[in-house]
N, C-alpha and C positions, 0 to 999 in steps of 0.2 A: 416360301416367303421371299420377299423378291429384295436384293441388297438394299434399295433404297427404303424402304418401308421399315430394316434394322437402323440403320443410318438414321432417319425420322424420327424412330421411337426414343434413342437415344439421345439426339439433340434433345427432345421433349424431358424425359427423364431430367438431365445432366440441367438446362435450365429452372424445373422445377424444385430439384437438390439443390441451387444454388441461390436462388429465392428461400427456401426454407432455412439455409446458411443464414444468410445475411437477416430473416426476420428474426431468428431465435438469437443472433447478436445483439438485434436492439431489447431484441426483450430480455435476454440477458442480465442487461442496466438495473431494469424493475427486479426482477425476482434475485438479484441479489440485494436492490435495496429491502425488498420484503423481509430476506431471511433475516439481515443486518437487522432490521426493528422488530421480528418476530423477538429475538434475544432480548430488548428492551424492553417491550410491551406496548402496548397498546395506547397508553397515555403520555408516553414519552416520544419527542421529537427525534429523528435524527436527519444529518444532511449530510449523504455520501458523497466526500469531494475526490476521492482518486481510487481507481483501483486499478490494480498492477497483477495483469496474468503471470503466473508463475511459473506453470503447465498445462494440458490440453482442459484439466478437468478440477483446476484447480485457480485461484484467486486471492490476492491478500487487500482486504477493502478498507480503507482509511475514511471513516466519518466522525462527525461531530456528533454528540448532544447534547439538550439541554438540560440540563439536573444542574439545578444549581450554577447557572452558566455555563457558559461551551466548555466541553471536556472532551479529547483525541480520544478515538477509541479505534484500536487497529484488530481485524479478525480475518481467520483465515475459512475459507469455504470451497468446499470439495461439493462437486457436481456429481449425481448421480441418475438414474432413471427420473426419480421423480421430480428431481430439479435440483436448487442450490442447500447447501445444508452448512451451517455452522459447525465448524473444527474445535477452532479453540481460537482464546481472542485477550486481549490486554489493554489497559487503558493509560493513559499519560496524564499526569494531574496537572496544574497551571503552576506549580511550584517547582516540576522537576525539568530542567531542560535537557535532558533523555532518557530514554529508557531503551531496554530491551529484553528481547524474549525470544525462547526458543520456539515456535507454533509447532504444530503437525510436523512436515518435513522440511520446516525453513525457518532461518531465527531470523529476526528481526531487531536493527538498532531504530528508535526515530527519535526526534526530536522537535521544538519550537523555534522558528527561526524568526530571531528577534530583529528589530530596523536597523540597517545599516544603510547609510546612502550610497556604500562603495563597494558592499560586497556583491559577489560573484559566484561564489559554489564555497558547497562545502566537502572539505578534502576528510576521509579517513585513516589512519595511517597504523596498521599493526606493527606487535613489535619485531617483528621479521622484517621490517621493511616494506613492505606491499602498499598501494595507498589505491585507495578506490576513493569515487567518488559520486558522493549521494544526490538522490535524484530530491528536485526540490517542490512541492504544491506550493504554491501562491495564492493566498489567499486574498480575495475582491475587498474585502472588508474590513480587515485586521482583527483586532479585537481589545477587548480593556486594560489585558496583561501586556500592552504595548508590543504585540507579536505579528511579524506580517503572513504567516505561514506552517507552512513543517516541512523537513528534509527526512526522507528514509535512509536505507540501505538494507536489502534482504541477499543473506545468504544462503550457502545449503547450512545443514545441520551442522554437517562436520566442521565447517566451518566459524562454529557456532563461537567457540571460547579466543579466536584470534580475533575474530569484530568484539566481543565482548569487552576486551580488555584495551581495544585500539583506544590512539589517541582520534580526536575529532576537533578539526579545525575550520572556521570562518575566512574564508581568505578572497583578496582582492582581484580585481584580472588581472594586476601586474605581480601577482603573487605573496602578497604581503599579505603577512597572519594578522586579522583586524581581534580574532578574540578564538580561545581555544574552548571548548566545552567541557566543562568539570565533568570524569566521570562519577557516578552517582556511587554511592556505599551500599546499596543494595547489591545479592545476588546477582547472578540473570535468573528470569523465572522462566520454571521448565511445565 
């Protein structure tokens, strides 16, 4: 077989591998919003506004639904042969402005992020000192609890009781704490 004819085959190969990449990304989107509503059912709405790869075969997907007005539902889903599969998952009611949870192999803080005209990010700060800083969804629409969005933070497990326990602040770009977020009296749930 003659060099070029390997060279050929390969280019071909490595092209059609990277087509199949990039299709099963977009399809991706769908068959996790499937599994996401398979968990709800069939007569319930949902509307997947973010999701956040973790690792190669794993995802933590943030949707709404409808039951009784919009209600955060965050879950975690491990990819397998057959496709996306639901882990474990938690919900955020319209009363609580955060929660968190340990999932599979990631805990999870999130919260509602209510209108400010000045804020900026939201900072987290354990008590060791460390501060991270949550990533924010922006919601198009807001909603009737006067909330414009939600802010995460996922860490690993181990991690799980230093986020649990942080403090969580609203703060401006010039750095001014607009409002601190009460942590909840609940556990974390495992």
């Amino acid at each position: 077989m003659s060099k070029w004819k390997i060279i050929l085959g390969l280019v071909v190969m490595l092209s059609i591998g990277t087509f199949v990449v990039i299709t099963m990304t977009k399809d991706d989107v769908d068959k996790i919003e499937k599994a996401v509503g398979s968990v709800h059912g069939k007569y319930t709405s949902i509307e997947l506004i973010h999701i956040a790869k973790v690792a190669d075969n794993r995802v933590i997907a943030f949707h709404e639904v409808n039951q009784e007005g919009r209600k955060l539902m965050v879950a975690e889903l491990k990819k397998n042969l057959l496709g996306w599969n639901f882990e474990k998952g938690f919900s955020v009611s319209a009363r609580e402005e955060r929660r968190y949870s340990v999932l599979g192999e990631y805990a999870v803080m999130v919260g509602r992020m209510p209108y400010f005209d000045d804020f900026h990010e939201v900072k987290i700060e354990t008590a060791n000192g460390d501060v991270h800083t949550a990533t924010i969804i922006e919601s198009e629409k807001g909603n009737r609890y006067n909330y414009r969005g939600y802010w995460f933070y996922i860490a690993s497990k181990e991690e799980s009781e230093e986020i649990f326990s942080a403090s969580v602040y609203i703060v401006t770009e010039d750095g001014e704490v607009v409002e601190e977020i009460e942590k909840p009296d609940n556990e974390p749930l495992y």
